[in-house]
C-alpha positions in Angstrom: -29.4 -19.4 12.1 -30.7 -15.7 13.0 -31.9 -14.6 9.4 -33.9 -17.7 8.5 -36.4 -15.6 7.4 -34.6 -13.8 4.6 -33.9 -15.2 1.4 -30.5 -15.2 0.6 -31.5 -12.5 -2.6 -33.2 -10.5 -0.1 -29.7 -11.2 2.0 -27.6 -10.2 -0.8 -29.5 -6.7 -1.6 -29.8 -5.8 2.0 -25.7 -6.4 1.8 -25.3 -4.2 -0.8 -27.1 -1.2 0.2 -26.6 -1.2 4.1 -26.5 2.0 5.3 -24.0 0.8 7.9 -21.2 -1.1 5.8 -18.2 0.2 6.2 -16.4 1.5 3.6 -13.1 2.5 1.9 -13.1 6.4 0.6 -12.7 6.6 -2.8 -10.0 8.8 -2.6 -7.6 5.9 -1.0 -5.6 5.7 -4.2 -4.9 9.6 -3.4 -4.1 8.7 0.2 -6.8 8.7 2.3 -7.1 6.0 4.5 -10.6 6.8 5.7 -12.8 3.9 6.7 -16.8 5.4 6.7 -20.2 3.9 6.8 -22.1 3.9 3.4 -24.4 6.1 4.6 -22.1 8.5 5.6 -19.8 8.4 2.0 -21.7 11.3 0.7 -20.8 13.7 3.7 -17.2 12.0 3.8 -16.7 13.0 0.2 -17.6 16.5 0.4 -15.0 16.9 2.9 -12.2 14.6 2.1 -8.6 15.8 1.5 -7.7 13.7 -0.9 -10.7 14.4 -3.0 -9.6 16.2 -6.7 -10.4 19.1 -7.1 -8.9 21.5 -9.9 -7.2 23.9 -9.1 -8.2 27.8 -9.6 -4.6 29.2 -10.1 -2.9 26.9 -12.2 -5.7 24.6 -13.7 -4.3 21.0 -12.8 -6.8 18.8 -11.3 -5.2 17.9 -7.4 -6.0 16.2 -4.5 -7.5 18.7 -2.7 -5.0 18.9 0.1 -2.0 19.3 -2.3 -3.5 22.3 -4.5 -4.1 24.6 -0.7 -0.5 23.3 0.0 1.5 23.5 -3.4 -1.2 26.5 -5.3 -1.4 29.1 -2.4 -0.7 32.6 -3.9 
């Protein structure tokens, strides 16, 4: 076996931090479907869609796709 050398705790931790899992976005209840590498959530988030957001206009908390599409003055 290739990782003979790790300890299967040092295995587990380094499973659960890679930078380079992929991913679900949070959001995917909201819709998105993205699929991103851990280290790349962060960036993902600040630019997702389906991330809520509350809206300036009427005050409801939206995915942030539906408030520019259903809040627009």
């Amino acid at each position: 076996m290739l990782l003979t050398n790790w300890s299967n705790e040092l295995f587990q931790k380094h499973l659960a931090e890679c930078y380079h899992e992929p991913l679900l976005c949070p959001n995917r209840d909201r819709g998105c479907d993205a699929v991103v590498s851990r280290g790349d959530l962060p960036e993902h988030q600040l630019t997702c869609d389906y991330m809520p957001t509350q809206c300036e206009f009427c005050g409801e908390v939206l995915p942030k796709l539906s408030k520019e599409v259903m809040c627009v003055q």
